[in-house]
Rosetta silent file (secondary structure, phi, psi, omega in degrees, C-alpha in Angstrom):
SEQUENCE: XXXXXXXXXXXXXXXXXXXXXXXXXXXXXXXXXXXXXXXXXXXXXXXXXXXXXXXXXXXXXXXXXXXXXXXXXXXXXXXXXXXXXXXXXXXXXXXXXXXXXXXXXXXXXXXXXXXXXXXXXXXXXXXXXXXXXXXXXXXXXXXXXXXXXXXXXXXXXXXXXXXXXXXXXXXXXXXXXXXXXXX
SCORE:     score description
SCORE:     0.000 S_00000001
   1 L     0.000  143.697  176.430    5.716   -9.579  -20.793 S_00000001
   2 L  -116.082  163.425  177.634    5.467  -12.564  -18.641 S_00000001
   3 L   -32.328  -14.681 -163.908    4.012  -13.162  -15.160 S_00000001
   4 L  -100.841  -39.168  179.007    7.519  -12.863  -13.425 S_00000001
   5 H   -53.354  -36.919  179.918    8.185   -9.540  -15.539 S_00000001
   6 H  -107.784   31.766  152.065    5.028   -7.679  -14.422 S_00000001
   7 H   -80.455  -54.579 -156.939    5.541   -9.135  -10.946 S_00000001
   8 H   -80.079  -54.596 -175.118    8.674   -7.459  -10.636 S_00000001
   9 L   -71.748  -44.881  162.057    7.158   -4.068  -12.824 S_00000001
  10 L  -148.024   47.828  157.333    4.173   -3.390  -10.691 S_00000001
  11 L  -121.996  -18.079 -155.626    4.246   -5.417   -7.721 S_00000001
  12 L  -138.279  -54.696 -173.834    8.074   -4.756   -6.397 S_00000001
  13 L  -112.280  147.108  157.863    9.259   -1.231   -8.142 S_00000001
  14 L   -62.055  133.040  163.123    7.865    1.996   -8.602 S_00000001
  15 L  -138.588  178.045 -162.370    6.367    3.279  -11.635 S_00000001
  16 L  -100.310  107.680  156.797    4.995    6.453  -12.978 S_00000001
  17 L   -25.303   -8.942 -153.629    1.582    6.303  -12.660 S_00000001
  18 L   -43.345  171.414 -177.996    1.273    9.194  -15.460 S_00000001
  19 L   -57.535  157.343 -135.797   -1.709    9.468  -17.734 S_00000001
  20 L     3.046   83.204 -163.756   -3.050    6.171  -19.612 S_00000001
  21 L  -122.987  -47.430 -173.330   -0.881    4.062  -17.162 S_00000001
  22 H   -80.653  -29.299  169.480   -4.129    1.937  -16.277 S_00000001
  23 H   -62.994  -41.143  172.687   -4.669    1.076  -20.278 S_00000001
  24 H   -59.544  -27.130 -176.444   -1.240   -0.050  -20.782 S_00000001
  25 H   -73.136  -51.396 -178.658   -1.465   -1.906  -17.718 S_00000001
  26 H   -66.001  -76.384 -168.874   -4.673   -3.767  -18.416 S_00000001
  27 H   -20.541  -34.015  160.714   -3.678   -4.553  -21.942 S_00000001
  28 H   -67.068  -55.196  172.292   -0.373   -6.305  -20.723 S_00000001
  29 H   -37.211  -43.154  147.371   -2.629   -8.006  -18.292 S_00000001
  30 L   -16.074  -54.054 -151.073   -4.564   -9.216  -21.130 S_00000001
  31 L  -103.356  -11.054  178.643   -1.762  -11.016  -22.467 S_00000001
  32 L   -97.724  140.716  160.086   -0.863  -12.719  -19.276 S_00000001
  33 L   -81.332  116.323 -157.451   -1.686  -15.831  -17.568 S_00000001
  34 L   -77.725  -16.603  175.808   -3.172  -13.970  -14.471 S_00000001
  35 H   -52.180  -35.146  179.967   -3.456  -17.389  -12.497 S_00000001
  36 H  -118.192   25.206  156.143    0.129  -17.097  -11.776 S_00000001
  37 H   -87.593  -40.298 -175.587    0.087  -13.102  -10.873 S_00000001
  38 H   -22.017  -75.408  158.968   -2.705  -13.525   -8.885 S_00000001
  39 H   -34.736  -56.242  170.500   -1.006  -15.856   -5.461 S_00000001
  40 H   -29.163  -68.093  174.775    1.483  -12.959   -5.578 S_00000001
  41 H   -77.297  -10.086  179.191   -0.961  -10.675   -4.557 S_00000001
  42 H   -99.192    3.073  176.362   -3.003  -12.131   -2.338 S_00000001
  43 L   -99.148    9.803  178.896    0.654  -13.110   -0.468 S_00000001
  44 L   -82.175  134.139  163.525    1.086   -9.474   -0.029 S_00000001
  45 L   -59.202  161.909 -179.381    0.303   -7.902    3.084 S_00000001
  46 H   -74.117  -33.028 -171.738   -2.525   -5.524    2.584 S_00000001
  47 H   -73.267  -30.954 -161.612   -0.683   -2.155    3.297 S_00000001
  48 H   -63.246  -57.430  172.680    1.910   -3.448    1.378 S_00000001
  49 H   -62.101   -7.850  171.651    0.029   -3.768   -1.337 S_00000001
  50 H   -76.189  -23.533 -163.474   -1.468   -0.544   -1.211 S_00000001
  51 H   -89.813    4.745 -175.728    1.886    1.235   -2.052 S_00000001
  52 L   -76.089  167.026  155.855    2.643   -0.875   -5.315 S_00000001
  53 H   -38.991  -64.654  171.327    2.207    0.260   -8.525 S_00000001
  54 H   -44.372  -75.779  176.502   -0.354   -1.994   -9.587 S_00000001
  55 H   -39.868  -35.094 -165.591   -2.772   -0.436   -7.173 S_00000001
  56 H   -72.579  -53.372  159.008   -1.519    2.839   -7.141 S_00000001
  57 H   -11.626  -73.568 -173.602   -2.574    2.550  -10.908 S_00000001
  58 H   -60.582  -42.914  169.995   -5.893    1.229  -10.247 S_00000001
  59 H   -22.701  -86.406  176.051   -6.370    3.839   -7.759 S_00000001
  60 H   -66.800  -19.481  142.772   -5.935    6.923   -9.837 S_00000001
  61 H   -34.748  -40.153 -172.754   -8.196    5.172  -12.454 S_00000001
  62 H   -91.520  -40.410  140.317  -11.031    5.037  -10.226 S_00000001
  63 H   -11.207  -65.445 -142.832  -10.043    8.872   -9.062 S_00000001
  64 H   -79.961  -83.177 -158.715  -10.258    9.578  -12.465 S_00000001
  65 H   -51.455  -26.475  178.473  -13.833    7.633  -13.461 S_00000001
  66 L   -95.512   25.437  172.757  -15.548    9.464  -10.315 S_00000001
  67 L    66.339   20.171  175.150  -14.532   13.008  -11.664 S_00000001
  68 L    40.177   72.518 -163.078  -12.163   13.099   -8.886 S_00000001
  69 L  -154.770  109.624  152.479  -15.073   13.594   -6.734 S_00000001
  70 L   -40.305  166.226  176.241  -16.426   11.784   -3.357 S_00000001
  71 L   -86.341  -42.929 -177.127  -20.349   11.180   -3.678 S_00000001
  72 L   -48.766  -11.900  177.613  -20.545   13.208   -0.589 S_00000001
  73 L   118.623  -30.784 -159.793  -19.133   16.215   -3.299 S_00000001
  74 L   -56.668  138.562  174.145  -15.673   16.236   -1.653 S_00000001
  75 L  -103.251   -8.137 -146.055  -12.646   16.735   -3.970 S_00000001
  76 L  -131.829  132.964 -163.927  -10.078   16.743   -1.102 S_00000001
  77 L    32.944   85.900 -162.361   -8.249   13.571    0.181 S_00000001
  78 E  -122.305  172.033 -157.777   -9.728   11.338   -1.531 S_00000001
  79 L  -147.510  138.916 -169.825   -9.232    7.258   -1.122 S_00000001
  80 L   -96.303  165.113 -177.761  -10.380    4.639   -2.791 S_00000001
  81 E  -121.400  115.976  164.684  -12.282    2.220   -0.889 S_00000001
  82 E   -40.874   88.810  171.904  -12.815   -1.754   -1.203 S_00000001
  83 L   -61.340  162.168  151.569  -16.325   -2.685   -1.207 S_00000001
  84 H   -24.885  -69.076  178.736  -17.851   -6.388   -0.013 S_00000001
  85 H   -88.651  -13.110  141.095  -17.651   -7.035   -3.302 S_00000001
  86 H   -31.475  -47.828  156.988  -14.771   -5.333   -3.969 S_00000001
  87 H   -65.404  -37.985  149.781  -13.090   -7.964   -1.430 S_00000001
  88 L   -67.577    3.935 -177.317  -14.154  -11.017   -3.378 S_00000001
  89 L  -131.595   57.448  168.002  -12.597  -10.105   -6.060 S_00000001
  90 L   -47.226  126.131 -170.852   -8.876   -9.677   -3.800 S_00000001
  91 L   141.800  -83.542  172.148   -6.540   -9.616   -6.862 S_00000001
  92 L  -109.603   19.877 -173.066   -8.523   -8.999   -9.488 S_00000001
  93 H   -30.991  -49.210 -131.311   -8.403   -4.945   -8.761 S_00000001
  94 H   -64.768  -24.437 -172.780   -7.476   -4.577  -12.445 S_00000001
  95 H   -84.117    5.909 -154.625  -10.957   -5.487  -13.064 S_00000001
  96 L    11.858   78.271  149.179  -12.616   -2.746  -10.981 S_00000001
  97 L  -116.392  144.210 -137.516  -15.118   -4.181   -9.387 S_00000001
  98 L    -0.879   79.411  178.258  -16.341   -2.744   -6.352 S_00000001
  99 E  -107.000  122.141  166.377  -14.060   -0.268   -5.983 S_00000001
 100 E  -111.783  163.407  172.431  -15.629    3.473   -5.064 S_00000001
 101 L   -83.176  163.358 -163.746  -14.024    6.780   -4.583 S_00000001
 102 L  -166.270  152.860  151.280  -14.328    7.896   -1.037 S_00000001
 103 E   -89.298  171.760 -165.801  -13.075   11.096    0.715 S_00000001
 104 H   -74.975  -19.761 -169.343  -10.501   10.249    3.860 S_00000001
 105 H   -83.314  -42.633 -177.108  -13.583   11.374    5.877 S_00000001
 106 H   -76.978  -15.444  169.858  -16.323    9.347    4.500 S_00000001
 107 H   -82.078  -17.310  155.313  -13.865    6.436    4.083 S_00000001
 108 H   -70.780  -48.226 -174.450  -13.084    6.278    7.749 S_00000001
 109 H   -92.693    1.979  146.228  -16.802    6.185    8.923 S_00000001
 110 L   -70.407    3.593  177.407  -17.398    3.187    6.562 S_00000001
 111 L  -116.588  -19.427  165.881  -15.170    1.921    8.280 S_00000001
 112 L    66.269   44.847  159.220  -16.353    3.310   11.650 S_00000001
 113 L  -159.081  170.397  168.424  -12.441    3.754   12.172 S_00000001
 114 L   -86.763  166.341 -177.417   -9.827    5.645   10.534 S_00000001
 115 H   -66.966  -44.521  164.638   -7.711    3.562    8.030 S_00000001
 116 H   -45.622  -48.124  179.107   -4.418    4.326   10.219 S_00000001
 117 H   -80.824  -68.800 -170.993   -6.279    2.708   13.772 S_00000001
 118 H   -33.366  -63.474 -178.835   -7.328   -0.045   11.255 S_00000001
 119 H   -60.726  -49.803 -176.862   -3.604   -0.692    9.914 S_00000001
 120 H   -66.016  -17.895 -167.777   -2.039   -0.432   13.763 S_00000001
 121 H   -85.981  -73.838 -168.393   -5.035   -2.736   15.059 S_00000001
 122 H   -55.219 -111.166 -168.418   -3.704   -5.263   12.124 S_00000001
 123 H     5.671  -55.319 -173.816   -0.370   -5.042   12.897 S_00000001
 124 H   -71.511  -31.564 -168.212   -0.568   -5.891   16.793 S_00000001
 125 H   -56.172  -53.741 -161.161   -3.181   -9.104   15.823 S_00000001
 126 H   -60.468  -32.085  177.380    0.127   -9.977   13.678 S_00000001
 127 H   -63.857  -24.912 -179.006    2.499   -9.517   16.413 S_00000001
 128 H   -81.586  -44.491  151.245    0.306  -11.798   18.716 S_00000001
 129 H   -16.306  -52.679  169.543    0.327  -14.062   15.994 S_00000001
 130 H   -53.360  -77.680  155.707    3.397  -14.034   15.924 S_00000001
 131 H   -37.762  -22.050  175.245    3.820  -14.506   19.242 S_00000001
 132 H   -74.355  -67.498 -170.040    1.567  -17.407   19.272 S_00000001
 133 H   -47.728  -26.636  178.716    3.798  -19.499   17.082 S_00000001
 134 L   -73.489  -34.847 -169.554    6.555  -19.037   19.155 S_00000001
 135 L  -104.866  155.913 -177.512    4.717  -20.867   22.433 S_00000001
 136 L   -87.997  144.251  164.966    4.346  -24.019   23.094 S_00000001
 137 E   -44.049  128.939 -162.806    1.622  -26.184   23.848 S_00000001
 138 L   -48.834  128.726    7.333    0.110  -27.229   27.699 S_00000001
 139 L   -98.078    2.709  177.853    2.032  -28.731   29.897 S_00000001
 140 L   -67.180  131.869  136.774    5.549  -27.547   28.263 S_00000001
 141 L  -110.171  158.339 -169.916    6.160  -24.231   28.976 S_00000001
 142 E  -119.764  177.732 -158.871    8.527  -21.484   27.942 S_00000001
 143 E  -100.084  141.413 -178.646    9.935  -18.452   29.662 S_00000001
 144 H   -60.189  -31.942 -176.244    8.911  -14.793   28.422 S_00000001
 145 H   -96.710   36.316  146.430   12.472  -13.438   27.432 S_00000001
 146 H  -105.268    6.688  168.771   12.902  -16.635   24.993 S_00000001
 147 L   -95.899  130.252  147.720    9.966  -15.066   22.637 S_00000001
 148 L  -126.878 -142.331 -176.475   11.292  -12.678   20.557 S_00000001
 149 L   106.719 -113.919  173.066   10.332  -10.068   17.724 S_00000001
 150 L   -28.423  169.223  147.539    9.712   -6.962   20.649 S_00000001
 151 L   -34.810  167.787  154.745   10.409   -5.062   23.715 S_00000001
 152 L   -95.576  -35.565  173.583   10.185   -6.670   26.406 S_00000001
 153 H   -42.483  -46.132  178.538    7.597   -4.317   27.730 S_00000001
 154 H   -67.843  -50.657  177.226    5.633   -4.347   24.329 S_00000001
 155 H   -47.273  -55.038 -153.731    5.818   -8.485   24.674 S_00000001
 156 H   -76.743  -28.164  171.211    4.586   -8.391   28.098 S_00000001
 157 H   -69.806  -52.861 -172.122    1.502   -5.923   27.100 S_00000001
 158 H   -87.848  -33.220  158.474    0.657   -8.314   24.297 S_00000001
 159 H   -63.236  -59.863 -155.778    0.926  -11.876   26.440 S_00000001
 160 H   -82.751   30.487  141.042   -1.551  -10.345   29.090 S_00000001
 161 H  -108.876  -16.681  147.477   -4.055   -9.601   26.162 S_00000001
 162 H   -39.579  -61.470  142.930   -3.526  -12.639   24.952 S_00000001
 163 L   -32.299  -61.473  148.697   -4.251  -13.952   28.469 S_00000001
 164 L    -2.544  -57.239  170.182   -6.794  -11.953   28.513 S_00000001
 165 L   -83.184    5.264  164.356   -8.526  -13.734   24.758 S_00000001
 166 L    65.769   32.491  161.884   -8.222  -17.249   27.153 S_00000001
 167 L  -101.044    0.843 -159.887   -5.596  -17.981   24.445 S_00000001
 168 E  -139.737  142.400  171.240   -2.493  -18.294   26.442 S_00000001
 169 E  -109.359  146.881  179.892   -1.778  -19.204   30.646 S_00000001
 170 E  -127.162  121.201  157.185    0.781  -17.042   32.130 S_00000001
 171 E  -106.347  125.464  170.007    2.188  -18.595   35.659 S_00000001
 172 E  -111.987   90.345 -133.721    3.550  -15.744   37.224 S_00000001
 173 E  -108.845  111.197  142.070    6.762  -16.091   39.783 S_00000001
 174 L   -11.977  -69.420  132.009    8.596  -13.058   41.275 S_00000001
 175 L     9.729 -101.120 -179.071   11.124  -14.997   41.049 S_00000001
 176 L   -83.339  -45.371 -141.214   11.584  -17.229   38.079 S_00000001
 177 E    94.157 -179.080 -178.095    9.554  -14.380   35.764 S_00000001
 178 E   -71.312  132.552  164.017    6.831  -15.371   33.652 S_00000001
 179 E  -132.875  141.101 -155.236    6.424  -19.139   32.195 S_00000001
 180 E  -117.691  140.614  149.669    3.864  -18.991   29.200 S_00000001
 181 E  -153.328  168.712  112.075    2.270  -22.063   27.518 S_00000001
 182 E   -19.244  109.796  176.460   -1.060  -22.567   25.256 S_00000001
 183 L   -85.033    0.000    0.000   -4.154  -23.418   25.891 S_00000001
């Protein structure tokens, strides 16, 4: 199999996880130069990357190795969770390192959020992001209904927190409407 073929097989389509699904996997992996699966995955958004195959793989492997068991005992919703060092090795799942089993409860207060506020919290930094790229630098400025991507309501919610992080000046007219630039 080559790097574009198991790109395609468990980064982009579904596959059936089914029993020894993580041997077959690593063993192909084996055979690959992983240098050029690797970028691939780290250009994946993170949720995104939770639903592929590859993970979904690694996943129930690690399910599996903890007796399908939380340490807290729990058997019920259980998730796997990314350790510290688990995050240096962004990637390299295949290799399981520091990966643990977690129930959805005990994996939310390591996180001292739920996984759900965590993913919607990501999302709006990307929409301001977003939003960033779009304005222009001090003294040009541009007018609030020429950013798009949103509402206008949701845009306007997301400029004055921006304002807010001293990243952005909003002059505000009655008038004319909102002219935005960077600081």
């Amino acid at each position: 199999m080559t790097p574009t073929e198991f790109i395609f097989e468990y980064l982009k389509a579904d596959q059936d996880t089914g029993a020894g699904a993580y041997e077959k996997m690593y063993s192909i992996i084996q055979s690959l130069n992983w240098e050029e699966v690797k970028p691939t995955i780290l250009k994946l958004k993170y949720f995104y990357f939770l639903k592929t195959s590859y993970w979904q793989i690694i996943s129930q492997e690690i399910k599996r190795r903890s007796n399908f068991h939380c340490s807290c005992g729990c058997r019920e919703n259980l998730q796997v969770h990314h350790t510290e060092e688990g995050n240096n090795h962004h990637g390299e799942e295949h290799l399981l390192i520091g990966l643990v089993c977690l129930c959805s409860k005990c994996h939310d207060s390591t996180h001292d959020t739920s996984v759900k506020d965590a993913e919607k919290r990501r999302q709006r930094d990307n929409r301001k992001e977003q939003i960033l790229t779009q304005l222009p630098f001090y003294p040009k400025r541009i007018a609030e209904e020429s950013i798009s991507g949103s509402s206008f309501t949701l845009t306007r919610k997301l400029l004055e927190e921006l304002e807010h992080d001293r990243k952005i000046s909003i002059d505000k007219n009655v008038y004319r409407g909102w002219l935005i630039y960077r600081q």
